[in-house]
N, C-alpha and C positions, 0 to 999 in steps of 0.2 A: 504494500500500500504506500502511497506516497505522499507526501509532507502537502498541506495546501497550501497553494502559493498565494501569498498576500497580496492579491491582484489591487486594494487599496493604495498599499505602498508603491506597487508597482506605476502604476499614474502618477502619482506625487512624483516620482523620480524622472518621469518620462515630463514633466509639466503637463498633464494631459488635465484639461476642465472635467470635474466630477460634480454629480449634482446628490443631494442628500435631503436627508429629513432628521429631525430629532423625534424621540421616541419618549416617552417620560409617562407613560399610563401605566406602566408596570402588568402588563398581562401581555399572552400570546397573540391571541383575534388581531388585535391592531398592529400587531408585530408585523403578523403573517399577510392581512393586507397590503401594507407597506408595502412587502418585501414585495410583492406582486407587481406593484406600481412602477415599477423601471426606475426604481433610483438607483444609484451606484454605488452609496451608500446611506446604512442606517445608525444613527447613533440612540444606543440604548444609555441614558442618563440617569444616574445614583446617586450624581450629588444634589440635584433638587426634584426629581424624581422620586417616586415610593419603590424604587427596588433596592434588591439585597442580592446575594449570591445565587438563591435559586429561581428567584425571578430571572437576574440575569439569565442564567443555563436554561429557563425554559422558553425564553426569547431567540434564544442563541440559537436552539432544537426547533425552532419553528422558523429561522430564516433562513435552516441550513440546506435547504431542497433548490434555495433559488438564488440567485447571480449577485444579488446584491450585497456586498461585504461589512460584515458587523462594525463597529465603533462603537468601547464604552470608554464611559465616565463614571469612573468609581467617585466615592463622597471625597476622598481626599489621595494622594500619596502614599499610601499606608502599602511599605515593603510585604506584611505578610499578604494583606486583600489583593495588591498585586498580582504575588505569588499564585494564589489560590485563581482568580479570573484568566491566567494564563494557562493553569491546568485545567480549566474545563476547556480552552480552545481558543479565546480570544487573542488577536494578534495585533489587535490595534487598540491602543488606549487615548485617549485625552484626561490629562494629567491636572487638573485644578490649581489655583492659586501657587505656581511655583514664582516665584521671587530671587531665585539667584543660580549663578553657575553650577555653583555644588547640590544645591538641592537637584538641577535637573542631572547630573553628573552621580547621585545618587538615585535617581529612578533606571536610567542606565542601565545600572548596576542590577538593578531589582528583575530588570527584565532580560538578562543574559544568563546561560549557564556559565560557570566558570570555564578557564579565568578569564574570560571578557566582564565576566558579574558575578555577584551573590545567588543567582535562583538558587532555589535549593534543589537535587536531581529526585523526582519521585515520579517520573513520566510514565512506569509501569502501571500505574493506579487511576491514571488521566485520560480525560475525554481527547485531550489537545494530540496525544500521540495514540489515540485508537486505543489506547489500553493495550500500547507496548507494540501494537501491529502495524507501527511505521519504522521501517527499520532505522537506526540510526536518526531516531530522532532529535537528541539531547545535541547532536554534532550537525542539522539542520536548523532548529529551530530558533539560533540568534538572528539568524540572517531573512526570518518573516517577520522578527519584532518591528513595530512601528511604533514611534512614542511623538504623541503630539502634547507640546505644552502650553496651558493655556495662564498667558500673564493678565492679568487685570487688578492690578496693585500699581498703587507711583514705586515704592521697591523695585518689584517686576520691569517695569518699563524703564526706570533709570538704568537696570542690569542689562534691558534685552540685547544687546549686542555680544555681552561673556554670555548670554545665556544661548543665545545661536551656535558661538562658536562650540559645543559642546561636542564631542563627537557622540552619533546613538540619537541627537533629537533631532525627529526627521520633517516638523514642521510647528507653528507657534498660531495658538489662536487668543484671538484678543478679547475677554470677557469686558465690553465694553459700559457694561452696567455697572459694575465692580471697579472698573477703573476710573469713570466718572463720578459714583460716589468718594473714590479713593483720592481723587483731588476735589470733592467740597462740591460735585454737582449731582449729589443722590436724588436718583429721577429722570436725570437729563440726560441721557444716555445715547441721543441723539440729535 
């Protein structure tokens, strides 16, 4: 069997235009509709979203028949929920409130097996490697991670430039609600 290829990142790389939707109802039905809809991707959202780990995996299980390629957003950074959303399958994250080189230089981290990262190896027990039925997963699977970080802090934004040069962050999105309140325009977001 073989590794799915991150056809998300693959655009990104390619500058190729993708078009998406955000997901934050936290159930299947709407997932599954989406996924129908010809977008190119979906982003399933945690941090102001109602889901959680098996929300996610039951979302993930309901877009997985059709073309369009997952994006979550866990509630924050957190190395272990990382960990865990990479073992059910997810290849693409958006990474909240990062604010500096090392913090994105630590999610990096979170999402490579060693020694390019910390993941920790338990890919036999994971949906992400078929439960062991992709050969050579662990020696695959850095190179589908895709890590998008999303700055919207004055922090964040004074950093963005060390925060680009990172190597691992393969794109930057601008929470512009959060960064508007973060310089004194909470509301004006536009």
């Amino acid at each position: 069997m073989d590794i799915p290829h991150n056809q998300f990142k693959n655009a990104l790389q390619a500058n190729r235009e993708q078009i998406g939707l955000w997901l934050g109802l936290g159930e299947t039905f709407s997932a599954e509709i989406c996924a129908g809809a010809g977008f190119d991707w979906l982003l399933i959202d945690a941090e102001h979203g109602p889901n959680d780990l098996r929300s996610i995996l039951a979302q993930l299980q309901a877009l997985a028949p059709y073309p369009t390629q997952p994006v979550v957003r866990p509630p924050q950074g957190d190395h272990v929920l990382i960990k865990q959303l990479l073992e059910t399958g997810v290849q693409t994250l958006l990474i909240p409130m990062v604010e500096s080189a090392d913090q994105a230089r630590g999610l990096v981290e979170a999402m490579r097996y060693p020694p390019a990262g910390i993941r920790g190896v338990g890919s036999a027990l994971a949906r992400a490697s078929r439960w062991g039925r992709i050969a050579n997963y662990a020696h695959l699977a850095n190179d589908q991670m895709c890590l998008l970080v999303q700055v919207e802090t004055r922090p964040g934004y004074e950093r963005l430039d060390s925060i680009l040069a990172v190597d691992g962050v393969d794109g930057v999105f601008f929470g512009s609600a959060d960064l508007a309140a973060s310089y004194g325009y909470l509301g004006q977001s536009t």
